[in-house]
Backbone bond lengths (Angstrom), bond angles and torsions (degrees), N, CA, C in turn:
res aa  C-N    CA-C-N  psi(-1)  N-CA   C-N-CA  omega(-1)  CA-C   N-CA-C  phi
1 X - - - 1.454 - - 1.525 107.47 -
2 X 1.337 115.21 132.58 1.755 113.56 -179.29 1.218 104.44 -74.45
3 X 1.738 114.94 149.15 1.288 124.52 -169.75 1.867 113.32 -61.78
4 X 1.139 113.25 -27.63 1.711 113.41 157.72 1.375 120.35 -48.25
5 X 1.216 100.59 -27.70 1.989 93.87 -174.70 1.389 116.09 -102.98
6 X 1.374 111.17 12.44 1.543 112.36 -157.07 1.753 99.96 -95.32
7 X 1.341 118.59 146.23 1.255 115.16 168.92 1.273 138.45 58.50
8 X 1.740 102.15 -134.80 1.665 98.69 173.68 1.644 111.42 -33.36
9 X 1.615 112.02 -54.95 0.848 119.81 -150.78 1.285 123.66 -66.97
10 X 1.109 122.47 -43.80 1.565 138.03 156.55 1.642 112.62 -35.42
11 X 1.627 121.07 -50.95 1.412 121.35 -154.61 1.595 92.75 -87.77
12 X 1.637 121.31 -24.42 1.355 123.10 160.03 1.492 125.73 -53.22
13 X 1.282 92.05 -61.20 1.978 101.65 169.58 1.918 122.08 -57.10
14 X 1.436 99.09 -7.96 1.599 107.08 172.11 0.900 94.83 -117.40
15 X 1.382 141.50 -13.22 2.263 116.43 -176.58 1.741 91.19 -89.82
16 X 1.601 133.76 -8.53 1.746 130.81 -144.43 1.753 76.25 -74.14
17 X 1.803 124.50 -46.19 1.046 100.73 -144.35 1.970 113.99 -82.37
18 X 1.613 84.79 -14.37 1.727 98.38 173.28 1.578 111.92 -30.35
19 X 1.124 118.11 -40.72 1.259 134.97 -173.57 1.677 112.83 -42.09
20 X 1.379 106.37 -60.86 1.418 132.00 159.92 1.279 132.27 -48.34
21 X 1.292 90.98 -57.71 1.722 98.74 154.79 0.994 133.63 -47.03
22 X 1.630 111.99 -39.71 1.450 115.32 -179.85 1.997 113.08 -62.97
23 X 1.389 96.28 -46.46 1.533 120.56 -177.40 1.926 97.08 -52.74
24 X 1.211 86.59 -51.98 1.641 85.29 -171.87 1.773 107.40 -45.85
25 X 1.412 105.03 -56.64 1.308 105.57 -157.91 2.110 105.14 -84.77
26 X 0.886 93.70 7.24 1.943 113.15 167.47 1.585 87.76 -70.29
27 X 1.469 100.40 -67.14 1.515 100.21 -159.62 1.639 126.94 -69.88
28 X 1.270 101.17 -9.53 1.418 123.98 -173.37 1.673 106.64 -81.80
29 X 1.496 96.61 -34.07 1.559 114.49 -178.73 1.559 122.38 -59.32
30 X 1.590 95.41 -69.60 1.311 121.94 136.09 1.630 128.95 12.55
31 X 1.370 88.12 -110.51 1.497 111.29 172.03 1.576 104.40 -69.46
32 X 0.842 142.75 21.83 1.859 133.61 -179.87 1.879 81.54 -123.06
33 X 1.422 132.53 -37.45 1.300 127.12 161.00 1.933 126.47 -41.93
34 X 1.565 90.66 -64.09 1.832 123.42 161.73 1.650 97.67 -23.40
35 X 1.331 112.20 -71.74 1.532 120.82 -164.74 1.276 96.88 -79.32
36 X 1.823 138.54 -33.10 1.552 94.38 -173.48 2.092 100.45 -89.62
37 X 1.244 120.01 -4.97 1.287 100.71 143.34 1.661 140.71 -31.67
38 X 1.089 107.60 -45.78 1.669 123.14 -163.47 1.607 75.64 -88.68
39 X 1.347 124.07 -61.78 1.493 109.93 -146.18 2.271 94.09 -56.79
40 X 1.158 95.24 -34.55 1.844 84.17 -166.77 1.606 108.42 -79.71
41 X 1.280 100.78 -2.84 1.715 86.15 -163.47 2.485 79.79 -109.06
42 X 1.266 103.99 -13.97 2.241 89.44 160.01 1.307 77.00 -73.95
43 X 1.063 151.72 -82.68 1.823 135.21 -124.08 1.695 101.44 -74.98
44 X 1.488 102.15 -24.30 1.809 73.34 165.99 1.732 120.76 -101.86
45 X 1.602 109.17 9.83 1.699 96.57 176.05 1.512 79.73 -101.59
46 X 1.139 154.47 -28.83 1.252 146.11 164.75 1.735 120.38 -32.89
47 X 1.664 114.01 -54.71 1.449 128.59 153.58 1.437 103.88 -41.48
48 X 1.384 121.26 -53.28 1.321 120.10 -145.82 1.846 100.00 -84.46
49 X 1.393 108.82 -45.87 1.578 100.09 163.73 1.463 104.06 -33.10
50 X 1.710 114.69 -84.74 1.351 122.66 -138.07 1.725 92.36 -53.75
51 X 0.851 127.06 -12.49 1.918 125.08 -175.95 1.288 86.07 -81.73
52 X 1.072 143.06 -52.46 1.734 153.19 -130.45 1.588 78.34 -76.12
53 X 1.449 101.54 -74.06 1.532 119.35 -157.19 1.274 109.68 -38.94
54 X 1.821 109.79 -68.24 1.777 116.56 170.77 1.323 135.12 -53.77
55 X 1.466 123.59 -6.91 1.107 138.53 -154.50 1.903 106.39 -111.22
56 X 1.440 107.80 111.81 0.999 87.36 -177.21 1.762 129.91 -100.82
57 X 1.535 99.05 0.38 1.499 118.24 -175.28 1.379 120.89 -102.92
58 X 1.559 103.79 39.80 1.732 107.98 -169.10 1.342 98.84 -112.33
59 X 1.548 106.46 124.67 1.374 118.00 162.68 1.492 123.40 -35.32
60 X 1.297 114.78 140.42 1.813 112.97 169.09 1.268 120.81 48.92
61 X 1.508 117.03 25.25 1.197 131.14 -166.66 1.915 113.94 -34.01
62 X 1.496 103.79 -53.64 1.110 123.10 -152.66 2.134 86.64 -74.53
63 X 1.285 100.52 -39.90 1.775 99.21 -173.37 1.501 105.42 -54.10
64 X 1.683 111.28 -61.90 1.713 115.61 169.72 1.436 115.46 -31.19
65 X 1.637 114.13 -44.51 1.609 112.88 -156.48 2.335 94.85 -75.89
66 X 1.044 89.98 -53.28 1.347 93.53 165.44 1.735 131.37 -48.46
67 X 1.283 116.29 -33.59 1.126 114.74 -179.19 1.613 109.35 -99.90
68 X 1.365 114.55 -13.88 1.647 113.03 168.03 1.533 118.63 -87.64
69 X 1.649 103.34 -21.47 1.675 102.20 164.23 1.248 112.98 -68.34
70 X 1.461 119.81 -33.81 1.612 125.26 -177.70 1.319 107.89 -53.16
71 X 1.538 105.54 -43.51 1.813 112.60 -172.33 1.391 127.44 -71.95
72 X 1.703 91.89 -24.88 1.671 96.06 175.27 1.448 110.47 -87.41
73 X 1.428 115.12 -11.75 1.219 112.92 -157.61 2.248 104.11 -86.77
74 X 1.620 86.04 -24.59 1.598 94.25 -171.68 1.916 81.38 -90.89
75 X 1.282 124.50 -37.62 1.840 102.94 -171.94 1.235 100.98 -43.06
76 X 2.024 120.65 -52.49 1.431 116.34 -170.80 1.404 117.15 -40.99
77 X 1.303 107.52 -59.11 1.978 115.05 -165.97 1.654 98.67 -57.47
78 X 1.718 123.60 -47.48 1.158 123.68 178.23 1.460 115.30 -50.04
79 X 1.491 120.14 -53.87 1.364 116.76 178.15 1.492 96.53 -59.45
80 X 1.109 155.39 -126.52 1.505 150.90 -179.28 1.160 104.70 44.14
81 X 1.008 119.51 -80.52 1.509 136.44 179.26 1.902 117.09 -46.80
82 X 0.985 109.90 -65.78 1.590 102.08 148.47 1.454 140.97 -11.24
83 X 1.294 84.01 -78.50 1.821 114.02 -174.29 1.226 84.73 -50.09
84 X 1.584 119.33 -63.78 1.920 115.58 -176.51 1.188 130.48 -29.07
85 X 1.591 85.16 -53.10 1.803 97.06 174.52 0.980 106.97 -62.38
86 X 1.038 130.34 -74.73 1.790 155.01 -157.15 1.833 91.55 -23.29
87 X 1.845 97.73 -62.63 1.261 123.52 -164.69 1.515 99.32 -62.32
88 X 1.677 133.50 -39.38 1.507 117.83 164.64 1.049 115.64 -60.63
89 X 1.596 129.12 -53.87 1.312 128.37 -155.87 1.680 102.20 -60.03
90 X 1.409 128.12 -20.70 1.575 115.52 -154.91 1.496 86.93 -108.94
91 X 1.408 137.77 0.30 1.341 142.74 177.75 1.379 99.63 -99.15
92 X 1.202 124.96 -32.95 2.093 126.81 172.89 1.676 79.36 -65.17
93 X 1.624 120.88 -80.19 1.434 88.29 -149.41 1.104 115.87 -65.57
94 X 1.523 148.55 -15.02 0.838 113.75 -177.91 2.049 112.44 -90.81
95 X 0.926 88.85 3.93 2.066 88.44 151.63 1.311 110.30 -62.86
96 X 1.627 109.71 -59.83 1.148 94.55 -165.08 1.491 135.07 -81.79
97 X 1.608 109.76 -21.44 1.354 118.48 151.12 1.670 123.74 -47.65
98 X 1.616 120.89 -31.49 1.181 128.44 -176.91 2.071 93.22 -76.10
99 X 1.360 129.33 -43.31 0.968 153.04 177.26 2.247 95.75 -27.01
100 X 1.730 87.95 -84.34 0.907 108.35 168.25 1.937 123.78 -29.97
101 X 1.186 117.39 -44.34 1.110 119.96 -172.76 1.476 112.06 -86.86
102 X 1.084 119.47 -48.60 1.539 123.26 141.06 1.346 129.27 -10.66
103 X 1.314 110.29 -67.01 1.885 127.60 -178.51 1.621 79.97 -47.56
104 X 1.374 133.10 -75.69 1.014 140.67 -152.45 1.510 115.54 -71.21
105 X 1.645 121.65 -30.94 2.046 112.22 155.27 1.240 104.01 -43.02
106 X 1.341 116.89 -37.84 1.658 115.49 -129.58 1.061 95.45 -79.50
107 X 1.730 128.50 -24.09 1.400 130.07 -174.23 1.615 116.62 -61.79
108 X 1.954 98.94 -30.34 1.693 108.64 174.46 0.839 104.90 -69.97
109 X 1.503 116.81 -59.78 1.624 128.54 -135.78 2.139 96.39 -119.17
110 X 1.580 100.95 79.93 1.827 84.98 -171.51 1.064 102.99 -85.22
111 X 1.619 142.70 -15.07 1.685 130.70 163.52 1.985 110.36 -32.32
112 X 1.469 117.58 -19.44 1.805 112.95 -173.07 1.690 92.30 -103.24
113 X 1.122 127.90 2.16 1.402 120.38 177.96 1.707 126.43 -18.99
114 X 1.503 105.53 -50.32 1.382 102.62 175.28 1.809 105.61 -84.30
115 X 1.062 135.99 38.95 1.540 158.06 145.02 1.646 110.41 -31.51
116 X 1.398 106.12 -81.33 0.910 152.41 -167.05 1.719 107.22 -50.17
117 X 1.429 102.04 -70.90 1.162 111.23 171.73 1.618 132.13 -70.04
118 X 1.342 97.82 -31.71 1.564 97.36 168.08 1.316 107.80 -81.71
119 X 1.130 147.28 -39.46 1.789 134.30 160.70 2.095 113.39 -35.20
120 X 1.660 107.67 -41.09 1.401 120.75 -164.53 1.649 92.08 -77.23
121 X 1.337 121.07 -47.42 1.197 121.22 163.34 1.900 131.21 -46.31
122 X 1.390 97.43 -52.41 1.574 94.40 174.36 1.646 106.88 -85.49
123 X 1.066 109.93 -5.59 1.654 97.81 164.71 1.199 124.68 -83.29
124 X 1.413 108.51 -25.42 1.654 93.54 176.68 1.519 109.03 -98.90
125 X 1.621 113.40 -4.20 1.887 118.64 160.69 1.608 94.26 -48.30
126 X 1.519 124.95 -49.06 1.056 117.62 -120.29 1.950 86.78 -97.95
127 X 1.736 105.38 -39.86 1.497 100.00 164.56 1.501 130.48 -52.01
128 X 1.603 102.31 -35.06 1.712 100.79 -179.30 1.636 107.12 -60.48
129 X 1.285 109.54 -52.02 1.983 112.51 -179.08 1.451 92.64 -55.45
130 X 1.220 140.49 -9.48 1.790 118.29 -174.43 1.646 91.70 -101.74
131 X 1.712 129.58 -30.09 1.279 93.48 -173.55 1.367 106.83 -91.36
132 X 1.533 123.54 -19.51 1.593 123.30 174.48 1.336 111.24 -50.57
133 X 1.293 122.55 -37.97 1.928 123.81 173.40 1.771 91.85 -39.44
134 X 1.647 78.99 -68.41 1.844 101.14 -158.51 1.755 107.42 -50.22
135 X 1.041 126.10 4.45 1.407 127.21 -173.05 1.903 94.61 -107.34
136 X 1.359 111.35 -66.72 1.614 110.18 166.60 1.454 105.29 -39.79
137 X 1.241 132.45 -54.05 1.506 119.63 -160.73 1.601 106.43 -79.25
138 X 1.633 122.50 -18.58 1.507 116.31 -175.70 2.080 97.66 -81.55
139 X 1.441 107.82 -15.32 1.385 107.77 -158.68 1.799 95.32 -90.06
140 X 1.386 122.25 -21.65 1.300 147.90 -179.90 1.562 100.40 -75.91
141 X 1.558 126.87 -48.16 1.145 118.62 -149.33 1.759 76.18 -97.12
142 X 1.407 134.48 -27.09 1.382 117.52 -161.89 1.769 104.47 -67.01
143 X 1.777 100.33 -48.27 1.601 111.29 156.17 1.607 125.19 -22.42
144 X 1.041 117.94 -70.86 1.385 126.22 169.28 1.578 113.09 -40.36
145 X 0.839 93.54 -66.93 1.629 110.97 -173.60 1.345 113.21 -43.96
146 X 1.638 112.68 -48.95 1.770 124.99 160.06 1.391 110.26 -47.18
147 X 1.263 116.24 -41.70 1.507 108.09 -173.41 0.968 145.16 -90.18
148 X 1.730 106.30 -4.66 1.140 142.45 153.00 1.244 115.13 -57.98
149 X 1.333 117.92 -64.01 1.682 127.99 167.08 1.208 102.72 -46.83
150 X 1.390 124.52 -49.30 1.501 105.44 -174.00 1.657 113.96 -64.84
151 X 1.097 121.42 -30.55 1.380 128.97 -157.87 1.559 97.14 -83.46
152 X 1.385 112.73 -43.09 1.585 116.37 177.97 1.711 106.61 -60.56
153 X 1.346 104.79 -22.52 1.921 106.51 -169.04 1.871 100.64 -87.26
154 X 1.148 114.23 -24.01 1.388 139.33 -147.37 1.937 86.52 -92.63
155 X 1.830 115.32 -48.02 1.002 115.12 -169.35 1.507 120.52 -94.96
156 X 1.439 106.87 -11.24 1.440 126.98 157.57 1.762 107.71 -65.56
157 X 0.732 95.76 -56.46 1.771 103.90 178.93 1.799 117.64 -52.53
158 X 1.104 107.10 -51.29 1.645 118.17 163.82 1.674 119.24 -64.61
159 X 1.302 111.74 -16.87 1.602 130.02 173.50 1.473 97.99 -79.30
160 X 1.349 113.37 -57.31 1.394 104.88 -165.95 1.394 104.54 -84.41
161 X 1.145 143.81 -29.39 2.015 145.21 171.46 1.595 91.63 -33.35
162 X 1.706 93.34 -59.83 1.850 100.92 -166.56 1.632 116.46 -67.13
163 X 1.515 104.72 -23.75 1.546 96.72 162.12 1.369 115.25 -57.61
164 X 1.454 102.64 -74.55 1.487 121.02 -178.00 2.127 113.99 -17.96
165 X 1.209 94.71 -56.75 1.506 108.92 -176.25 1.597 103.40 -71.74
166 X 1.175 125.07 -37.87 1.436 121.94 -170.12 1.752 104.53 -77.66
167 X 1.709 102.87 -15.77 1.585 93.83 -175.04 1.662 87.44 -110.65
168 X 1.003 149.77 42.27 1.857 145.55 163.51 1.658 98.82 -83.68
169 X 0.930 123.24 118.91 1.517 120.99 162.32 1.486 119.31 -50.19
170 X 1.168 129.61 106.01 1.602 138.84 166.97 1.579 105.31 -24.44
171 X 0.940 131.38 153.09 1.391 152.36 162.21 1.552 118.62 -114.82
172 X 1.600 101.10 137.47 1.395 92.44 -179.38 1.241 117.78 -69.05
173 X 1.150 122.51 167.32 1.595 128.76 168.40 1.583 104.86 -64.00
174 X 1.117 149.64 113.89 1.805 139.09 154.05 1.214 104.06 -50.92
């Protein structure tokens, strides 16, 4: 075995990529959180349709039905986006776990030497495309979130018109 692969040195050159790994599975954590967000908050505009639908004494009906299709419609594209990530981030680690095992052929077999590094390489190609998703989908979910506020400011505002008018004193007819 050549004196590069021996020992300390070897079990060092396989724990460097642990490092990554760890990050990977942060992000995996993460974002596997991200999505069951979206999944509980469709099941509650989902609740909130089927009330919408049966309900026949709800204000602005038609504004709500519009602004909860909007919400499911951006959860969809948001979940998409996830799953993508989700689906890079668990393909980095397993680069870099494959990475890891490598450092350690390479000690038998050193003709695959550059092994190692081209796996450490497409794993972290493969982490950057999982957080660039994850950057569109936080810039998507900040979107949403504005428009919500707007729609909540939009439905406060139509609350108070209808106050306003419900408290005007009637006039007689001349």
């Amino acid at each position: 075995m050549p004196e590069r692969y021996s020992g300390l040195a070897l079990l060092s050159a396989m724990i460097t990529p642990a490092v990554l790994i760890s990050a990977c599975g942060t992000l995996i954590f993460s974002t596997s959180n991200r999505l069951a967000r979206i999944v509980d908050r469709v099941r509650e505009l989902g609740r909130l349709l089927q009330q919408l639908a049966t309900s026949e004494e709800v204000e602005f009906k038609e504004e709500r039905w519009q602004e909860f299709e909007r919400q499911l419609s951006s959860h969809a594209v948001r979940t998409q986006l996830i799953q993508r990530a989700l689906t890079s981030f668990y393909a980095a680690l397993g680069a870099f776990v494959a990475t890891t095992m490598a450092i350690g052929i390479v000690a038998v077999i050193p003709r695959i030497g550059w092994l190692p590094s081209a796996l450490g390489i497409a794993g972290t190609l493969v982490l950057f495309h999982g957080c660039v998703i994850l950057i569109a989908e936080a810039r998507m979910a900040l979107r949403s979130v504005t428009e919500e506020m707007a729609f909540a400011l939009k439905l406060s505002e139509l609350y108070r018109r209808g106050n306003e008018i419900r408290r005007e004193p009637r006039r007689p007819d001349s």
